[in-house]
C-alpha positions as CSV (number, residue, x, y, z in Angstrom):
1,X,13.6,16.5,-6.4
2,X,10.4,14.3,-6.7
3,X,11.5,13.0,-10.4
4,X,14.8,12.2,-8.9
5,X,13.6,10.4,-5.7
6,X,11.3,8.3,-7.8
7,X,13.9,7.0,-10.5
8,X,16.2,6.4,-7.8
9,X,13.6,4.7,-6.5
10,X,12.6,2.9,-9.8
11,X,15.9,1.9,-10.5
12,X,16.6,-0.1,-7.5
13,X,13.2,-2.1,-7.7
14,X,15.1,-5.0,-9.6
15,X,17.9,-5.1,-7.6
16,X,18.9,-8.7,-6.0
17,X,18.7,-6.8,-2.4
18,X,14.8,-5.7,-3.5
19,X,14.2,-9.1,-5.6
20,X,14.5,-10.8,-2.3
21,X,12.3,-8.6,0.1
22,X,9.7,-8.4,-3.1
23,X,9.5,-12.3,-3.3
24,X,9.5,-12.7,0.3
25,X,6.2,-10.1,0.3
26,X,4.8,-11.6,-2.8
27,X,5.0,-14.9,-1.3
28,X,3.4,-14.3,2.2
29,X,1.0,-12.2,-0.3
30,X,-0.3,-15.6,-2.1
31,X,-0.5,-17.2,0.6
32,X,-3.1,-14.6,2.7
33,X,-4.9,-14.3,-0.5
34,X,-5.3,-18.1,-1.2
35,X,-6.4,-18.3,2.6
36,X,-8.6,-15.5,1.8
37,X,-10.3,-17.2,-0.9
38,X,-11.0,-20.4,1.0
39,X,-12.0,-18.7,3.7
40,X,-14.7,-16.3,2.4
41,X,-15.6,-19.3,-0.2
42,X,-16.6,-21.3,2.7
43,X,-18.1,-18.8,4.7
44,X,-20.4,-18.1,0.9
45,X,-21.2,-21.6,0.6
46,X,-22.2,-22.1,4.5
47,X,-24.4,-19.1,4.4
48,X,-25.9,-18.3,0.8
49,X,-27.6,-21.2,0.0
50,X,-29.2,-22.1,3.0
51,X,-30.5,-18.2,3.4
52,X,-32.3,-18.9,0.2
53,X,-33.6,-21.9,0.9
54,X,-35.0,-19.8,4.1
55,X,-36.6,-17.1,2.2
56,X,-37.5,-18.6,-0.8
57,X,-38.5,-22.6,0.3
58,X,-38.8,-24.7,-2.6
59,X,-35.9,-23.6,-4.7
60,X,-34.9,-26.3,-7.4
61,X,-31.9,-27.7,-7.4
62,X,-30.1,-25.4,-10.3
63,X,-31.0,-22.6,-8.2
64,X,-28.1,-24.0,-5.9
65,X,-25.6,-23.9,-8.9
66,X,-26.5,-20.2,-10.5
67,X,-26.2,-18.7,-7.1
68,X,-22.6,-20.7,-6.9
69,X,-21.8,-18.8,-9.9
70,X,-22.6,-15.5,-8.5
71,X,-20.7,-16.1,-5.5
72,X,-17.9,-17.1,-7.3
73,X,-18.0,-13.8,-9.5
74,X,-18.8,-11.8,-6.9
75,X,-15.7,-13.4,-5.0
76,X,-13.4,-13.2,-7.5
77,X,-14.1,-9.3,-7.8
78,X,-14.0,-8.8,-4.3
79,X,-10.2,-11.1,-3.8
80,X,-8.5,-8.8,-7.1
81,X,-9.6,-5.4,-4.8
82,X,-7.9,-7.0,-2.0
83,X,-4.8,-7.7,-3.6
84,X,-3.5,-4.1,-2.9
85,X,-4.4,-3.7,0.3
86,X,-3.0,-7.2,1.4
87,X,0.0,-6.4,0.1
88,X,0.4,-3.5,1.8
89,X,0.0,-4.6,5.3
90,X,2.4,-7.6,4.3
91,X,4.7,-5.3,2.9
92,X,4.6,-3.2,5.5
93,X,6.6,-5.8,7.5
94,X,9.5,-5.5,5.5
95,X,9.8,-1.4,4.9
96,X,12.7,-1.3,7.5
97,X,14.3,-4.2,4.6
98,X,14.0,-1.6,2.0
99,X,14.9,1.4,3.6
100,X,18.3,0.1,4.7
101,X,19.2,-1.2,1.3
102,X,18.6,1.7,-0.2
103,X,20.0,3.9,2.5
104,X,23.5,1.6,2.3
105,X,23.5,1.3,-1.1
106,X,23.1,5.4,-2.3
107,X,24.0,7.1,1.2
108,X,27.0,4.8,2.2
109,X,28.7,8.1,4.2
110,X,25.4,8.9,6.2
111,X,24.5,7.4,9.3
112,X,22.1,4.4,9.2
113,X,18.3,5.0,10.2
114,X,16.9,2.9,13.0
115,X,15.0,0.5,12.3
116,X,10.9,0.6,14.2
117,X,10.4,-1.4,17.1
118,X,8.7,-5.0,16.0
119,X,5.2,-4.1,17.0
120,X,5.9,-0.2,15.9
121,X,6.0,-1.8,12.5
122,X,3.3,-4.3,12.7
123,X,1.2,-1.3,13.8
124,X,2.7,0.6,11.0
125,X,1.8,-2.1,8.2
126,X,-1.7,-2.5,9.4
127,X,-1.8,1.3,9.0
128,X,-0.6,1.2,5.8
129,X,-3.8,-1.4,5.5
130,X,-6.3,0.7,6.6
131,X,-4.9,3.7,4.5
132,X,-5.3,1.8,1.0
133,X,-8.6,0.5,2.3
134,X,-9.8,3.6,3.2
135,X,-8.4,5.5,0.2
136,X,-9.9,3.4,-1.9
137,X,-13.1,3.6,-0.6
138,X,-13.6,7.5,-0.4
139,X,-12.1,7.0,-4.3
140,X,-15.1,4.8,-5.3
141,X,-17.6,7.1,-3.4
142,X,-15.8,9.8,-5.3
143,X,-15.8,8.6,-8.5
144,X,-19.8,8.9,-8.5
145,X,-19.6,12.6,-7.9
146,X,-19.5,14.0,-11.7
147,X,-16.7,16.1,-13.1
148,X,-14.8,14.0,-10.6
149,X,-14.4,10.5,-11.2
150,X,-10.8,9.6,-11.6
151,X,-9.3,12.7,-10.3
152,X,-10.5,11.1,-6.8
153,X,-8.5,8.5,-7.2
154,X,-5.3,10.3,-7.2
155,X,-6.2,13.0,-4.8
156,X,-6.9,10.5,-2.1
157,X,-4.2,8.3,-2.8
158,X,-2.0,10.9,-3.6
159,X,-2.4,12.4,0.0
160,X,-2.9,9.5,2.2
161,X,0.0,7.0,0.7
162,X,2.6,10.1,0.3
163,X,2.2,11.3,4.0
164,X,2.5,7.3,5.2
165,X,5.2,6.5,3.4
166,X,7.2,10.2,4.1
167,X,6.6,9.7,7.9
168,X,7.7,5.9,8.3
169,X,11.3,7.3,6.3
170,X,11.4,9.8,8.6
171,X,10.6,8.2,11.7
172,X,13.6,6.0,10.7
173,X,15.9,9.0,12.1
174,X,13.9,11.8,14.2
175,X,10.9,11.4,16.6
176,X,7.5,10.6,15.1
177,X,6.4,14.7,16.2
178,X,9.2,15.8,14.3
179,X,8.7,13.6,11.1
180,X,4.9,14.8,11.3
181,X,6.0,18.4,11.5
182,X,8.6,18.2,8.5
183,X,6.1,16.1,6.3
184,X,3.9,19.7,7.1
185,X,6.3,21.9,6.3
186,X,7.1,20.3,2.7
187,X,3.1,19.2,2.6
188,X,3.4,20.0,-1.3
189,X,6.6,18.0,-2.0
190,X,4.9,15.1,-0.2
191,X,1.2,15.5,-2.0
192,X,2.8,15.2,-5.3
193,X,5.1,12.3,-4.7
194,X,2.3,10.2,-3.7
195,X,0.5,11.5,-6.6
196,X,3.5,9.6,-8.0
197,X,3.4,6.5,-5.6
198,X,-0.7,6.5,-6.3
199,X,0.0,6.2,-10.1
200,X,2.1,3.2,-9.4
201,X,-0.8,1.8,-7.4
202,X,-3.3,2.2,-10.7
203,X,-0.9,-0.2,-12.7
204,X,-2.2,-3.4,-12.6
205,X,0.7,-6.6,-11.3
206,X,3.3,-3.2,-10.7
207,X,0.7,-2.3,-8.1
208,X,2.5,-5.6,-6.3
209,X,5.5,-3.9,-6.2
210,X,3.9,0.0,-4.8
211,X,5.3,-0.4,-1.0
212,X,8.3,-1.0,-1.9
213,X,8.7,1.5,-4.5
214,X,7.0,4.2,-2.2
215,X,9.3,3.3,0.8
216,X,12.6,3.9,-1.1
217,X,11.1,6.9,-3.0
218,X,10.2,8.6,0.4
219,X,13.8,7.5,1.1
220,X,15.5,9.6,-1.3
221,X,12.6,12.2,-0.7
222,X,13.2,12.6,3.1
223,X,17.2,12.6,2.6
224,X,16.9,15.8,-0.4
225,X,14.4,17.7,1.7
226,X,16.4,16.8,5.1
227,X,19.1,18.3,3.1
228,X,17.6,21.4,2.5
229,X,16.0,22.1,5.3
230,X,19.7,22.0,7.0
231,X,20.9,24.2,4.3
232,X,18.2,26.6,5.3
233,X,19.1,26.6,8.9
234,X,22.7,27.1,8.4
């Protein structure tokens, strides 16, 4: 079920419907970062040097230029971590896109989800934000543990991005209380595929592409397990 909802998934990623939404998120995604960049650049610039200057007066000039460096380092380091989370919360905006491709496309005879209210989904993507950000951080905290390490990663990840991703495709037909309680009841089934989503997210440049493969993989994941839990109840 997993291994079938993720090459469903995989297999639509290139599609002219999932080229467009991908280059309208990797677009706006370039665009925050570049703003990004200036933005903290200045903000270095305006406050590093003159704190040094503060603290330790009579700094010669190349002082100015190695701590320029650092900053630059330390920026460039800090904008590649961002580049996941931006593109979450940017991609976030266009889930609804991806979900209705892929629910037209392999599910013509079902009825259509609904799409989330406007500021439902803006809510949702900066969720989606705060998830990755948050993920990431216990994963770094973790990796220090030993016997740990990289496990910590995918364990986080793993749970946070497969119970997102599994309730936004199911809030798309049932109430959010009854998307939380079926995402419960198949807790394993979920874990596991965002173990699968997560591994996508440790690829470097296919990282770009993790929300939208993990919205149309919970796609095909909420329509199997919606299936069976029907079957069970007839």
């Amino acid at each position: 079920m997993i291994l079938d909802a993720a090459r469903a998934a995989a297999s639509r990623l290139f599609s002219p419907e999932f080229r467009f939404v991908f280059l309208k998120t990797l677009g706006l995604t370039l665009l925050a970062l570049v703003a990004l960049w200036f933005g903290i650049e200045s903000m270095v610039e305006w406050l590093a040097w003159p704190w040094l200057q503060t603290f330790v007066p009579g700094l010669p000039a190349w002082a100015g230029w190695i701590s320029a460096i650092i900053a630059g380092i330390i920026l460039a380091v800090g904008m590649a971590l961002l580049v996941a989370p931006v593109t979450a919360i940017i991609a976030g905006l266009f889930l609804d896109d991806v979900a209705e491709v892929v629910e037209r496309t392999d599910y013509p005879g079902d009825p259509p989800g609904r799409a989330l209210p406007a500021l439902r989904s803006l809510l949702l993507a900066i969720k989606f934000f705060g998830v990755v950000i948050l993920g990431n951080i216990v994963a770094l905290l973790l990796l220090l543990v030993p016997g740990v390490n990289i496990a910590a990663f995918f364990i986080v990840n793993g749970y946070l991005l497969g119970r997102e991703f599994f309730e936004f495709a199911a809030m798309r037909f049932r109430p959010e209380a009854e998307a939380k309680a079926l995402r419960r009841k198949y807790a394993g089934a979920v874990f596991l595929a965002g173990l699968v989503i997560a591994l996508f997210l440790a690829v470097p440049l296919l990282n770009l592409l993790t929300p939208l493969f993990a919205a149309a993989m919970m796609v095909h994941l909420h329509k199997a397990v919606s299936a069976r839990d029907a079957g069970r109840i007839a």
